[in-house]
C-alpha positions in Angstrom: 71.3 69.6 27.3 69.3 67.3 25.1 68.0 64.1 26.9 66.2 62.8 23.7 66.6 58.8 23.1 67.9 57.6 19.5 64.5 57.7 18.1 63.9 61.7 19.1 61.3 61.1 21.7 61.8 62.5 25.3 62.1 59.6 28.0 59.4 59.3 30.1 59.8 59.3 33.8 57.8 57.3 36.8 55.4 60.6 37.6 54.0 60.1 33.7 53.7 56.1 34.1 51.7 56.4 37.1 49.5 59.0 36.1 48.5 57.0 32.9 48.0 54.3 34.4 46.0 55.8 37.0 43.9 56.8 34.0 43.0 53.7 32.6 42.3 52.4 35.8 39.5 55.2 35.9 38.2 54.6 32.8 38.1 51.1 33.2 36.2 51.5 36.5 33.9 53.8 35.1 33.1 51.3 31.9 32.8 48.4 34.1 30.5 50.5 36.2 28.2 51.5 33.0 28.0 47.1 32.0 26.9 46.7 35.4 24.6 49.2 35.6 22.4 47.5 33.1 22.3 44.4 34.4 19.1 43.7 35.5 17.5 40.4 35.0 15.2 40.2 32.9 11.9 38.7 34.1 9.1 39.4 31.3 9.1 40.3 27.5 8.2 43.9 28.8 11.7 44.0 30.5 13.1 42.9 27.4 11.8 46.0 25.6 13.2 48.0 28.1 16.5 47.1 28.1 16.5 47.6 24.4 15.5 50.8 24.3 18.3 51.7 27.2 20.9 50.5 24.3 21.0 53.9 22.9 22.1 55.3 26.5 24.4 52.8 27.2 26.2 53.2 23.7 26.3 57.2 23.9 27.9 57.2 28.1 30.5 54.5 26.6 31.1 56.9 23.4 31.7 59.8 26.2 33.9 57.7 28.0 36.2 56.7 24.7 35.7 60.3 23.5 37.7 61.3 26.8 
């Protein structure tokens, strides 16, 4: 028995829903958790430098984290 929809894709039940879902929560825990990481304040123009040169980091973890 074919349970395809008119436009030949297969329905998609709860289970699948709440697993993506549960997904994006995850990743958007873990981004929100990489922003805040970072956020120090910044107190001298030494600190400044510093967080510059983390920028690299940053940008590679969130590349990882899209990448998945």
């Amino acid at each position: 028995m074919d349970v395809r929809t008119d436009k030949g894709v297969w329905p998609r039940h709860g289970e699948a829903n709440r697993l993506d879902a549960f997904v994006d929560a995850a990743f958007a825990f873990a981004v929100s958790l990489l922003i805040i990481a970072g956020g120090e304040p910044l107190r001298s123009f030494d600190d400044l430098l510093h967080a510059l040169m983390r920028i690299p980091a940053f940008l590679a973890g969130f590349a990882l984290i899209v990448l998945f």
